[in-house]
N, CA and C of each residue as an Amber inpcrd file, in Angstrom:
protein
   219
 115.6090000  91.1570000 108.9640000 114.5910000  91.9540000 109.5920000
 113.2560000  91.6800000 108.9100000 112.6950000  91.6980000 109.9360000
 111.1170000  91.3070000 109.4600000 110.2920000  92.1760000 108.5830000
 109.4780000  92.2990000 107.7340000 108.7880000  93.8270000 106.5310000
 107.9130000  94.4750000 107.7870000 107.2450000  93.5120000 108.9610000
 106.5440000  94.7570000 109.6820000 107.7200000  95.8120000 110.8500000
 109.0760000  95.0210000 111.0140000 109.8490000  95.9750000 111.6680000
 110.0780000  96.9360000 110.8290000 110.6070000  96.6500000 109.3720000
 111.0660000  97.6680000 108.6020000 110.0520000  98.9400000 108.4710000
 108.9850000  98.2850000 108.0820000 107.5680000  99.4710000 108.1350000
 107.6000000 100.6770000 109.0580000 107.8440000  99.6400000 110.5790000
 107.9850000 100.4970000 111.5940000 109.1600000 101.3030000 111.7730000
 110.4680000 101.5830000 111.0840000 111.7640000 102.1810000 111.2750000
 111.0460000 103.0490000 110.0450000 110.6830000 103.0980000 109.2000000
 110.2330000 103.5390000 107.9180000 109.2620000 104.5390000 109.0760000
 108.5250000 104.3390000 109.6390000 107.5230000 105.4230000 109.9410000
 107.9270000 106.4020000 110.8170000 109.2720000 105.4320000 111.6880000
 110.2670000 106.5870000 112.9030000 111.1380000 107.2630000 112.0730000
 111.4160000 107.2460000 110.9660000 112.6500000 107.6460000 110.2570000
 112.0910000 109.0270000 109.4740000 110.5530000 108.7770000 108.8030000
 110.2050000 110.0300000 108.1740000 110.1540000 110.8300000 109.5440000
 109.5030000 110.7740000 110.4070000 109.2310000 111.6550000 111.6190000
 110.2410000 112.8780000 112.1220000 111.7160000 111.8730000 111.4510000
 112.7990000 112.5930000 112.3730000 113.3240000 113.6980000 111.5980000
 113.8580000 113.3950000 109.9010000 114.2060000 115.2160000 109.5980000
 113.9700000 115.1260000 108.3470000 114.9450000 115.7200000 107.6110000
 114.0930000 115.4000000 106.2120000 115.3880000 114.2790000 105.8330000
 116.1210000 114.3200000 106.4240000 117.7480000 113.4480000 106.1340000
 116.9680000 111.6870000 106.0550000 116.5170000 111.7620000 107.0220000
 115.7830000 110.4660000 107.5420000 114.6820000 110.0100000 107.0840000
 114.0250000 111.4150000 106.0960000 112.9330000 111.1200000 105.3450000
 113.4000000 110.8070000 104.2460000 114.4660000 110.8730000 103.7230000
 115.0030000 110.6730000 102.3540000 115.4850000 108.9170000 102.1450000
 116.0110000 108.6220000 103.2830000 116.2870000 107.0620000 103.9800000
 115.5890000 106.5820000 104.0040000 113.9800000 106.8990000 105.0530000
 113.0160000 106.1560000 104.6080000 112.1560000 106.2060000 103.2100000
 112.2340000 106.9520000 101.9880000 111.6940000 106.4270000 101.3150000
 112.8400000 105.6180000 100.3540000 114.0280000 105.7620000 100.3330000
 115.0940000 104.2790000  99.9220000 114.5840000 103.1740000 100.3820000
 114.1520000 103.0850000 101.3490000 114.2650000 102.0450000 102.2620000
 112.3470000 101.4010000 101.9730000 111.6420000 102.1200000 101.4950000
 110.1770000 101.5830000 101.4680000 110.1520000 101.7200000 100.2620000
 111.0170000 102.0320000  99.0800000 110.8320000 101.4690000  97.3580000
 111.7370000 100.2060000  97.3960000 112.4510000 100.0850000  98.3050000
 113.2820000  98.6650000  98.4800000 111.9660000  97.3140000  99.1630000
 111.5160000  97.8190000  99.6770000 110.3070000  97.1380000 100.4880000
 109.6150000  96.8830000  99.0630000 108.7670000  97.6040000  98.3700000
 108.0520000  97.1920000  97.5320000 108.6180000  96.8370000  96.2410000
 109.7570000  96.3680000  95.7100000 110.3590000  95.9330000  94.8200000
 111.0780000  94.8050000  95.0890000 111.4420000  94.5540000  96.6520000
 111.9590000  93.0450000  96.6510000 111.3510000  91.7280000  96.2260000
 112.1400000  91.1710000  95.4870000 111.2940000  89.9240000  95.4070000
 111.4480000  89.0910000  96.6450000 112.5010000  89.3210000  96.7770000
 112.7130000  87.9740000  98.6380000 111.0530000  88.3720000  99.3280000
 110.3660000  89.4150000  99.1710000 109.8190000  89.9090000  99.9350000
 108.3340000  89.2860000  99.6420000 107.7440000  88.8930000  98.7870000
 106.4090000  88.4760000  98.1050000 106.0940000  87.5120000  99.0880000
 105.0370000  87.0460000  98.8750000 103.9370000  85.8210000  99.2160000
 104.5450000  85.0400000  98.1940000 104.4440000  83.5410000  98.5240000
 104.4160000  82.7250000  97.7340000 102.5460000  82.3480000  97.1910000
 102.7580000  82.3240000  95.9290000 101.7320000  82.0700000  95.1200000
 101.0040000  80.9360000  95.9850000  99.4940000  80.8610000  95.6860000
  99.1700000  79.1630000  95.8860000  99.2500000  77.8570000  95.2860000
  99.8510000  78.2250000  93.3100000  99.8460000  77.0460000  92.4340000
 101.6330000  77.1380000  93.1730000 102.1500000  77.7440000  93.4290000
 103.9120000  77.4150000  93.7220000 103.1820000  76.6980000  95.3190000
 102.9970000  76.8730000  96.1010000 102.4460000  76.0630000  97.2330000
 102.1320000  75.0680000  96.9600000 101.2200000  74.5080000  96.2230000
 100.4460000  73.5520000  95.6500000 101.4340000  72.6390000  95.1710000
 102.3000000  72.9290000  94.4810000 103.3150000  72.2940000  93.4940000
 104.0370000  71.9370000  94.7320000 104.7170000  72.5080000  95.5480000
 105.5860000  72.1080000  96.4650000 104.9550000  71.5980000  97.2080000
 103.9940000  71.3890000  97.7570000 103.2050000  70.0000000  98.6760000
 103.3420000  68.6540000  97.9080000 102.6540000  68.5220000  96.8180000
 102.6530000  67.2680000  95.5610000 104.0050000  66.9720000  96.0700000
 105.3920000  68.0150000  95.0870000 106.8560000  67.4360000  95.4020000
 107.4550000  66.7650000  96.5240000 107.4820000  67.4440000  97.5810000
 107.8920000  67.3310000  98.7240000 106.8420000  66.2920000  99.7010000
 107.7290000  65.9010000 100.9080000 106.8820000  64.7270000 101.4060000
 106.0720000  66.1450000 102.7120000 107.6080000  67.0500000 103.0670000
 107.0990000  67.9670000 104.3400000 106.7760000  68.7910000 103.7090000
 105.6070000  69.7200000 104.1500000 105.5250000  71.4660000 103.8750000
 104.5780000  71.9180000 104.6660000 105.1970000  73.1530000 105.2240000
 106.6840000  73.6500000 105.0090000 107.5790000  73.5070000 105.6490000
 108.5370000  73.2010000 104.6130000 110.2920000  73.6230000 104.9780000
 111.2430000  73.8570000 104.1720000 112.2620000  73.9640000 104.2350000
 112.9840000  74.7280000 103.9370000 113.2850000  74.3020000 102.3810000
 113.6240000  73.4670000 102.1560000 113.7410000  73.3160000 101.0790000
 112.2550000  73.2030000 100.5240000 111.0680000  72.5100000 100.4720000
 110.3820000  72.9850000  99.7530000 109.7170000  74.8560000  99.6170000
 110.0330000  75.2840000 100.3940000 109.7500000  76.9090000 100.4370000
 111.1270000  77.3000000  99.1890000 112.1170000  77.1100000  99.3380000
 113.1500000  77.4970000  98.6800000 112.5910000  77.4300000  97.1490000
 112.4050000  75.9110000  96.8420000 112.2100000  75.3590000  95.5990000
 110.7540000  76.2960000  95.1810000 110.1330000  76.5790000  95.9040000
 108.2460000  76.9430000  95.2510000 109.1060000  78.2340000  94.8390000
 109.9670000  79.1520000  95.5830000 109.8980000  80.5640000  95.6190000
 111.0490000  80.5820000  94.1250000 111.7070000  79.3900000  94.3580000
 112.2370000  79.7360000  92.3750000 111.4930000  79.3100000  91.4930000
 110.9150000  78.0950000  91.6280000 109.5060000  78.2130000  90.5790000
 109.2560000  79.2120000  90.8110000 108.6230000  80.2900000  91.2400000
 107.6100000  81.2220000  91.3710000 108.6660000  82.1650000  90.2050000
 110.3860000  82.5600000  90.7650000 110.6440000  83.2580000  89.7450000
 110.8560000  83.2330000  88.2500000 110.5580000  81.3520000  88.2430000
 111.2190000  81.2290000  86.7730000 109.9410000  81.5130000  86.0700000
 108.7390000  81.3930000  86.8210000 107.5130000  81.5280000  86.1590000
 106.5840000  80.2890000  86.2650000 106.9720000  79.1950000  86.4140000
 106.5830000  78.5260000  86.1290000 105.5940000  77.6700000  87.0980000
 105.2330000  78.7040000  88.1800000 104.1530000  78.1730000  89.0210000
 103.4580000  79.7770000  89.3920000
């Protein structure tokens, strides 16, 4: 699921009781703590253009976004 669908179940979910308000805020500290969820940096971009012949795809997106976690871009 996409972060702007989730946003949007997040905004129908407080609306509905408080059961659903308790769900949506699980569900929007999960949003802002995922890492799957970030931007990729521009030096991890950068690095994966140089590497790679295509970008983007899949494997260079893969590869920038673990540089990005090991730190090292």
């Amino acid at each position: 699921m996409s972060k702007k669908k989730l946003k949007k179940v997040v905004k129908e979910l407080k609306g509905a009781s408080k059961m659903h308000a308790g769900q949506a805020k699980k569900i929007d500290s999960i949003l802002k703590q995922s890492p799957m969820l970030k931007k990729l940096s521009a030096g991890c971009k950068a690095a994966a253009r140089r590497k790679f012949d295509v970008y983007p795809s899949a494997y260079a997106n893969m590869w920038a976004s673990a540089q990005g976690r090991k730190g090292k871009c």
